[in-house]
C-alpha positions as CSV (number, residue, x, y, z in Angstrom):
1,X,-33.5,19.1,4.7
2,X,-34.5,18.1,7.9
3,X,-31.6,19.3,10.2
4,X,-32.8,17.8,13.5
5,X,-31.4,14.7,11.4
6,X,-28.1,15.8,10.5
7,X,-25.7,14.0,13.0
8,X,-23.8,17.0,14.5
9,X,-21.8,16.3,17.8
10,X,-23.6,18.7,19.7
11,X,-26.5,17.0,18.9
12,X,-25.3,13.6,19.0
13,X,-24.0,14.3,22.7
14,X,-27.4,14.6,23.9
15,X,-27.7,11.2,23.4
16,X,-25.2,10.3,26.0
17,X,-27.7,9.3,29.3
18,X,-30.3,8.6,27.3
19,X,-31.8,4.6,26.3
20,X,-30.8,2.9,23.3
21,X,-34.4,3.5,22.2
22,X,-33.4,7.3,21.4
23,X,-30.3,6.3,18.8
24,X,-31.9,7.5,15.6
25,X,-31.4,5.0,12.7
26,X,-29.3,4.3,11.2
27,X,-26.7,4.2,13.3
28,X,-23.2,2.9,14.0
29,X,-22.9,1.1,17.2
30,X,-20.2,-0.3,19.8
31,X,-21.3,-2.5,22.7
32,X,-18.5,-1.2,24.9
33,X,-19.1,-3.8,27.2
34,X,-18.3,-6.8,24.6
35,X,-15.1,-4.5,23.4
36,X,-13.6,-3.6,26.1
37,X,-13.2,-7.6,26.6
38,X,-12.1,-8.2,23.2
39,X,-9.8,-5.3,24.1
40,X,-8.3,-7.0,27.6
41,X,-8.3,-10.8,26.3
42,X,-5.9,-9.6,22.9
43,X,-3.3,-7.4,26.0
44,X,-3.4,-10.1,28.1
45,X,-3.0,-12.7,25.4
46,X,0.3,-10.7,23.8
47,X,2.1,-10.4,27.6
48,X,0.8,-14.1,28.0
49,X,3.3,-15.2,25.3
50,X,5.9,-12.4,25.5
51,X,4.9,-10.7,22.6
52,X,4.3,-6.8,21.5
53,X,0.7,-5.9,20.6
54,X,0.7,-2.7,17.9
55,X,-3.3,-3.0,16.9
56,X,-4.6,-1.9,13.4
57,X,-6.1,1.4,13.9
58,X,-7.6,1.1,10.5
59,X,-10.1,-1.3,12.4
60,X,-11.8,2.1,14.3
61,X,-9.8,4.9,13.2
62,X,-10.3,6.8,16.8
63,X,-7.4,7.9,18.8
64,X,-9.8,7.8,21.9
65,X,-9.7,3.6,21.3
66,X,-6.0,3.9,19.5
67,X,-5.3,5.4,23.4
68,X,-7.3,2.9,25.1
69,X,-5.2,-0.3,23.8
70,X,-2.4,1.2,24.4
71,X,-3.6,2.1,27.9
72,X,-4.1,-1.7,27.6
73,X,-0.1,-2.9,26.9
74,X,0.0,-1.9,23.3
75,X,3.0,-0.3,22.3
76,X,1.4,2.0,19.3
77,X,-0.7,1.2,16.9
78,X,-0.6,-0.1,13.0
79,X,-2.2,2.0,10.0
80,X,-2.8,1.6,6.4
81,X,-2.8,5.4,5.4
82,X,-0.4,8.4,6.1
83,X,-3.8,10.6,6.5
84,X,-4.5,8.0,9.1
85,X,-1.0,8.4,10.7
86,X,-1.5,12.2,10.5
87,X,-4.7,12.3,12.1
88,X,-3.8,10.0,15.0
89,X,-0.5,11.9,15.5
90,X,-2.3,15.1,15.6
91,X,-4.9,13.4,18.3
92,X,-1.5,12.2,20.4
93,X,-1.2,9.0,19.3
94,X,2.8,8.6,19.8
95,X,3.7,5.2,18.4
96,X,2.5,4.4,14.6
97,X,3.7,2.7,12.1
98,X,2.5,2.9,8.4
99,X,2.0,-0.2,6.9
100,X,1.9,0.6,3.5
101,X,4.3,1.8,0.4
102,X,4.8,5.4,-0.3
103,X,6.4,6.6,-3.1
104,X,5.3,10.1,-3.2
105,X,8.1,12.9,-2.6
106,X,5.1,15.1,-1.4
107,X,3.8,12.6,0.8
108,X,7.0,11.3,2.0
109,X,7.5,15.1,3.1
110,X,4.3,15.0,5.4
111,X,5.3,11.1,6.4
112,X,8.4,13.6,7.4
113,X,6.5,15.9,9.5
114,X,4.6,13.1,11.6
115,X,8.0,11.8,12.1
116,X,9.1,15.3,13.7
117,X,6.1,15.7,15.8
118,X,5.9,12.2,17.4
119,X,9.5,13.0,18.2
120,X,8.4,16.2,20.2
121,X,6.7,13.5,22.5
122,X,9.1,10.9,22.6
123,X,7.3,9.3,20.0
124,X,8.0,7.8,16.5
125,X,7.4,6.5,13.3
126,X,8.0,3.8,11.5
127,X,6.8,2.9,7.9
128,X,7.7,-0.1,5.5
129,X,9.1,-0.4,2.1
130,X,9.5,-3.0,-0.7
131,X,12.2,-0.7,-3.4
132,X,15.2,1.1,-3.4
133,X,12.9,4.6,-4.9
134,X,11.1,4.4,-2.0
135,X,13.9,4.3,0.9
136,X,15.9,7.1,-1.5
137,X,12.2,9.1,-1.7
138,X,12.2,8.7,2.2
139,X,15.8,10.0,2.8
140,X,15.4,13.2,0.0
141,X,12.5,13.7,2.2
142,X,14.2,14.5,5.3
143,X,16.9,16.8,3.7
144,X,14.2,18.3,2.0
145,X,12.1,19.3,5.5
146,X,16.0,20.3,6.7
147,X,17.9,17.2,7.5
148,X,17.4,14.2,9.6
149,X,16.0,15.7,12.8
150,X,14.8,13.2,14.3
151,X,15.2,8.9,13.2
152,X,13.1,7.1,11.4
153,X,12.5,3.1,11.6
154,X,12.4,1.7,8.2
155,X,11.1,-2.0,8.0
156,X,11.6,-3.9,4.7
157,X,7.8,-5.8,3.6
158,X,8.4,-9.4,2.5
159,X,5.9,-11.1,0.5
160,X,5.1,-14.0,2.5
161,X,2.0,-15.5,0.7
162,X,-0.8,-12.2,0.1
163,X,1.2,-11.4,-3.1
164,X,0.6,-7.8,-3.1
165,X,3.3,-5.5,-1.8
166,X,7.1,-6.9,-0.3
167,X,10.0,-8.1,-2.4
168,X,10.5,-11.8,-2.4
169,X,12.0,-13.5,1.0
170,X,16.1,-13.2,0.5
171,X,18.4,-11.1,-1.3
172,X,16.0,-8.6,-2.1
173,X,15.4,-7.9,1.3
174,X,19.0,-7.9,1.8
175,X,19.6,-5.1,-0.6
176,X,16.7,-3.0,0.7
177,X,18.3,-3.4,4.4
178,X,21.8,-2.3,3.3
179,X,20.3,0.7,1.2
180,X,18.6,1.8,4.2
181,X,21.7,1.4,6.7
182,X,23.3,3.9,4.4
183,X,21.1,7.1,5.4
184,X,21.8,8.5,9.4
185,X,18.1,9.6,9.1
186,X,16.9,6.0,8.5
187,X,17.1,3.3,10.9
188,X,16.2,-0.5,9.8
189,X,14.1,-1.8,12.2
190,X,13.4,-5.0,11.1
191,X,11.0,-7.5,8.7
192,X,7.4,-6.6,7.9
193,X,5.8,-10.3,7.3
194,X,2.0,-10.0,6.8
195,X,-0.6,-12.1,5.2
196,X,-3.6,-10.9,4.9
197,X,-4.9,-13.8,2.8
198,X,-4.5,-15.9,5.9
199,X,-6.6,-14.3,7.9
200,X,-9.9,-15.2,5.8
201,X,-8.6,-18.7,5.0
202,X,-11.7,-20.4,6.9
203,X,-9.7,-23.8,8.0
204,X,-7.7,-23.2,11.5
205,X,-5.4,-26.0,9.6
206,X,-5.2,-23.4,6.2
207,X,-4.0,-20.7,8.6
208,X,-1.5,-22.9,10.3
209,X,-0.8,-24.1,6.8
210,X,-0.2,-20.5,5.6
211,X,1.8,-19.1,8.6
212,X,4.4,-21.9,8.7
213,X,5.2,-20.7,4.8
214,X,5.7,-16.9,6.3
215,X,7.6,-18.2,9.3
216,X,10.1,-20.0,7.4
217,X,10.0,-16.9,4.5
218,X,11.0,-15.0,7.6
219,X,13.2,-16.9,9.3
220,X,15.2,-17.3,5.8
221,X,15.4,-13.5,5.0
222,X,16.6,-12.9,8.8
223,X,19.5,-15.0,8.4
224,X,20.4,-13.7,5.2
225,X,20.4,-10.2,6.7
226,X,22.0,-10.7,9.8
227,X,24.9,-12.9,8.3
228,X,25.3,-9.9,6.0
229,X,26.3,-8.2,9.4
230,X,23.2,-5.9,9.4
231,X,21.1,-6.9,12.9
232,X,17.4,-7.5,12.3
233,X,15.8,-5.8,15.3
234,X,12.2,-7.2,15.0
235,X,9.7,-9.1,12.5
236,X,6.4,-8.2,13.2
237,X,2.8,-9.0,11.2
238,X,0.0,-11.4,11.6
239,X,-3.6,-10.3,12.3
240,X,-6.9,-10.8,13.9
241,X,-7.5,-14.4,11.8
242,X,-3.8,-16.0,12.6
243,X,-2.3,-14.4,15.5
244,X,-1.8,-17.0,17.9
245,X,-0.2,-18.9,15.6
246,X,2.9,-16.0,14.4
247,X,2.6,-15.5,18.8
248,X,3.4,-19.2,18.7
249,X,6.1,-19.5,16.4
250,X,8.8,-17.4,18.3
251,X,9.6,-15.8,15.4
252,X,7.5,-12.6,15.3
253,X,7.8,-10.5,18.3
254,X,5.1,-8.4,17.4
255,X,1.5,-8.6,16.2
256,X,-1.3,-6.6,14.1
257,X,-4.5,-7.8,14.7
258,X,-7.1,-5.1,14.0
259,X,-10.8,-6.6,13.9
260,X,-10.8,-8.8,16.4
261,X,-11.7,-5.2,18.6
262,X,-15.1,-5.4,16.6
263,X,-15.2,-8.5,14.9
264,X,-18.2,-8.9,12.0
265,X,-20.1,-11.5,9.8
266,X,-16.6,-12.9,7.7
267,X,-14.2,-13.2,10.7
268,X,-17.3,-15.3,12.3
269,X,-16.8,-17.6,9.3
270,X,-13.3,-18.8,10.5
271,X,-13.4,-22.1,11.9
272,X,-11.9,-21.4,15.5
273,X,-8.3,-22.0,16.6
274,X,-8.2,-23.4,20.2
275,X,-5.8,-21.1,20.8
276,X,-7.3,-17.9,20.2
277,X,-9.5,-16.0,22.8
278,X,-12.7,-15.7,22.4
279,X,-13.9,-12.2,20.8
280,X,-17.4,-11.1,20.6
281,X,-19.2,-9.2,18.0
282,X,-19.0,-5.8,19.3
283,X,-20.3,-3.2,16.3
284,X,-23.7,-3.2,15.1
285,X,-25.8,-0.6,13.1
286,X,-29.2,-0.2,14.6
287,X,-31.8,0.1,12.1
288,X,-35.8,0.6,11.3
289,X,-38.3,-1.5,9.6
290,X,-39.6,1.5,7.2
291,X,-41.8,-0.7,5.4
292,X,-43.5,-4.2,5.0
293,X,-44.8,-6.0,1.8
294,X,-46.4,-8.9,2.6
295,X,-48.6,-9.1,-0.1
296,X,-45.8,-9.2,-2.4
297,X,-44.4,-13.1,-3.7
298,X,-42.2,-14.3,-0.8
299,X,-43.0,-11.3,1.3
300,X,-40.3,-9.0,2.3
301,X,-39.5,-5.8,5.1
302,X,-37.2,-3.1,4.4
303,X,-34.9,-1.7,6.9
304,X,-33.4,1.9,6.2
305,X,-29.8,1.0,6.5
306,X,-28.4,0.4,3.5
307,X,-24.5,-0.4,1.9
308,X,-24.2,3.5,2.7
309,X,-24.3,2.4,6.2
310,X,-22.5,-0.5,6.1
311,X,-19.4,-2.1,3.7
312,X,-20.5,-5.1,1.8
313,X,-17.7,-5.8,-0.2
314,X,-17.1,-9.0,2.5
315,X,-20.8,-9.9,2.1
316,X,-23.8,-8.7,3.6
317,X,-24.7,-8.3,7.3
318,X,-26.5,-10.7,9.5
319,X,-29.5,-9.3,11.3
320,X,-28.8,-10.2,15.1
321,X,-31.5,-12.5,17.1
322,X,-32.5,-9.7,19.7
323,X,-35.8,-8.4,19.9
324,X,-39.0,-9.3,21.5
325,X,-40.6,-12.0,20.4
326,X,-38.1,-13.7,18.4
327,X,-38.2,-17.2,18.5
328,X,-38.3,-20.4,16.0
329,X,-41.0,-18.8,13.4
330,X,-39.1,-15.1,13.6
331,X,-35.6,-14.7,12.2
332,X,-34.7,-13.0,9.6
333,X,-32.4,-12.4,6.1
334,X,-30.5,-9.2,5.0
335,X,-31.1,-10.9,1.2
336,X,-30.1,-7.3,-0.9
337,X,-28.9,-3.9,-0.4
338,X,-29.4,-0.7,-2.0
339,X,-27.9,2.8,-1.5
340,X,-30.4,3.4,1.5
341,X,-32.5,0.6,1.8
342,X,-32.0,-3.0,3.4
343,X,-34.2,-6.0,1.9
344,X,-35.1,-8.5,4.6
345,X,-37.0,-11.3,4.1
346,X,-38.2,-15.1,6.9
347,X,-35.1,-17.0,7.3
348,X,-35.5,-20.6,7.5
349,X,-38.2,-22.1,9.0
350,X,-39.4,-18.7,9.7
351,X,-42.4,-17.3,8.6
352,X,-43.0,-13.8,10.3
353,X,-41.8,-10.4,9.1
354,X,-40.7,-7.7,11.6
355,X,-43.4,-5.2,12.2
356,X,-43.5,-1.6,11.0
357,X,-40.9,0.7,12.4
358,X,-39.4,-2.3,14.6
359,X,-35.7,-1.7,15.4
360,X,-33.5,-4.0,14.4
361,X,-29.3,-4.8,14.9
362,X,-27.5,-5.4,11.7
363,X,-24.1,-7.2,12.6
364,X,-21.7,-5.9,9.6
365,X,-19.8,-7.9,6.8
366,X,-16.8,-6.4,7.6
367,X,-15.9,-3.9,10.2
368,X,-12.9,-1.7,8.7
369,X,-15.0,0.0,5.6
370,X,-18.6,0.5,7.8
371,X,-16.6,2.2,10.4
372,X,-15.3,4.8,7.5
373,X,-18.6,5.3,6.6
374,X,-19.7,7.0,9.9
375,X,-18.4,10.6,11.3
376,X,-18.9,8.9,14.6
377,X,-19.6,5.8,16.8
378,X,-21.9,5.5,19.5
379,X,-21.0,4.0,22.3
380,X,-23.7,1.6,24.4
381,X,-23.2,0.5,28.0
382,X,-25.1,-2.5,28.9
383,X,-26.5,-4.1,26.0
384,X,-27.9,-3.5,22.7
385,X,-31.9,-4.1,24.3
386,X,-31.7,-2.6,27.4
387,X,-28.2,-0.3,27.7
388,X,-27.8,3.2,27.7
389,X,-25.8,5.7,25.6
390,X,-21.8,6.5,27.2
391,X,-20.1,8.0,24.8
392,X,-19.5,9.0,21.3
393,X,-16.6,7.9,19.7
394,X,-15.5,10.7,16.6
395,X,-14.2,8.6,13.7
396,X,-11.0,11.0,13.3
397,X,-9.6,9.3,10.0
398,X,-12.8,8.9,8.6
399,X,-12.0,9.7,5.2
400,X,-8.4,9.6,5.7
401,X,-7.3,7.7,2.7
402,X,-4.6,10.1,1.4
């Protein structure tokens, strides 16, 4: 093995001063420029409409951006996995709630421990469930790790249309909210109410479709609860695809949104709400033309980043128009992928190839899964062509799925 090519941070930190020409491919890429201003139009959009912004970590799994948004106005950050929570806890990340069901008692232990160490910095936790094992699980927990030290906010999930975790809207949620006001460790905090199916749904009149179905699911279940005497502090949910319109029901006092810090090839598909900023594609993987078969039928290139490098579960990247030359008769298609290789082939009208050991920008088909691919991200200031190398941004949950 070559280990000039092994991406070791030493190594990967003399990058920082140097062109984008010296990134060796492939590569994992933020144009810092284009986030940072999906970054300020998502803060200024939430204290725009008197709303609280908690961002999906999950999205970049780095508590150097996790600290940056909340630098920004956001009041902690969302994540899918307690290793995530753990590893942005660890990193000083104060605020995080875990979106997700755990049932484990040896997880629910460690969901424990985060707890107790965000409290050591005024911090907290917060986590959701959908059954009564899982709040009883949570409160064994804390007597198990020594008694309730330190309060933790329990929000019950409602299934509001992704029919995947939450009880139904109404009494179930009900029950869930007087189990939990039972424990002193346990504090209900309110409803979770995410769709994730809305986010993808490409009509902006689908997604107000969908969200008026979870406002009312919401609005129902709150009722319910707080006639039962039990005050529901908060309802909270929505994402990068529908958040304007939870923002403008004045139901949800918090949102979720995760991608639109990145953005990629199926969020670009959505037909655009007018009422959602404008966010840019901000991660790319650089790549190389490694070789070029014109003589084959068709004619194709191959780049050397394949679905190791980049998640195509969502579909597969779009190769970004940059590069000199590129004009009417040179774009291209990313038509296959293999473990290491990327199959690119004229688009179009086009008929040129890229040359041999051209660089090329891959756009990806979803952001959350390329970003767990990578140990790290490297940060670009002033454009992909001509910008040099800031930073580099350590994926700290990479991996994290536990």
């Amino acid at each position: 093995m070559n280990k000039d090519k092994v991406p070791r941070p030493e190594r990967l930190s003399q990058l920082v001063g140097q062109p984008v020409e010296a990134i060796v491919t492939p590569a994992l890429v933020v144009d810092l420029d284009a986030m940072e201003r999906n970054l300020t139009r998502m803060a200024e959009f939430a204290k725009k409409h008197n709303v609280r912004l908690r961002p999906h970590a999950k999205t970049h799994k780095s508590a150097v951006i996790a600290k940056l948004q909340m630098q920004a106005g956001a009041v902690g950050m969302c994540v899918q996995t307690l290793a995530e929570a753990e590893a942005l806890a660890q990193r000083g990340v104060t605020d995080i709630f875990i979106t997700n069901q755990i049932v484990s008692p040896a997880k629910l232990l460690r969901a424990v421990a985060v707890a107790q160490l965000l409290t050591q910095t005024n911090g907290k936790l917060a986590i959701t469930v959908d059954s009564a094992l899982g709040v009883t699980r949570l409160a064994q927990a804390q007597v198990q790790a020594g008694g309730p030290r330190c309060v933790i906010d329990v929000l019950v999930e409602i299934d509001v249309g992704h029919n995947r975790c939450g009880v139904a809207p109404g009494e179930a949620a009900l029950t869930l909210a007087r189990q939990i006001s039972l424990f002193d460790g346990l504090h209900f905090a309110g409803l979770h109410a995410y769709n994730g199916r809305t986010q993808h749904t490409r009509t902006a009149q689908g997604r107000r479709d969908a969200v008026s179905v979870a406002v009312q699911d919401a609005v129902y279940t709150r009722q319910l609860i707080e006639d039962a005497g039990i005050k529901v502090d908060l309802i909270t949910g929505a994402g990068t695809g529908s958040f304007m319109l939870e923002a403008a029901s004045g139901v949800y006092g918090e949102l979720q949104p995760g991608s639109y810090l990145f953005m990629d090839v199926d969020y670009a598909k959505n037909e655009r709400d007018a009422a959602q900023p404008n966010f840019e594609q901000a991660l790319f993987v650089k790549t190389q033309v490694i070789s070029v078969r014109p003589e084959l039928a068709g004619g194709h290139a191959v780049c050397d980043a394949g679905h190791k490098s980049h998640a195509v579960e969502s579909g597969l990247p779009l190769v970004h128009p940059l590069g000199a030359g590129m004009g009417d008769d040179y774009a291209l298609e990313y038509f296959k992928s293999a473990d290491e290789h990327g199959m690119l082939r004229a688009a179009g009208s086009a008929t040129r190839l890229p040359a041999l050991g051209q660089m090329l920008w891959l756009i990806p088909g979803h952001c959350d899964p390329t970003v767990h691919l990578h140990d790290f991200m490297i940060g670009v200031r002033g454009g992909l062509l001509h910008g040099t190398v800031e930073r580099i941004l350590r994926v700290d949950a990479r991996g994290a799925v536990a």
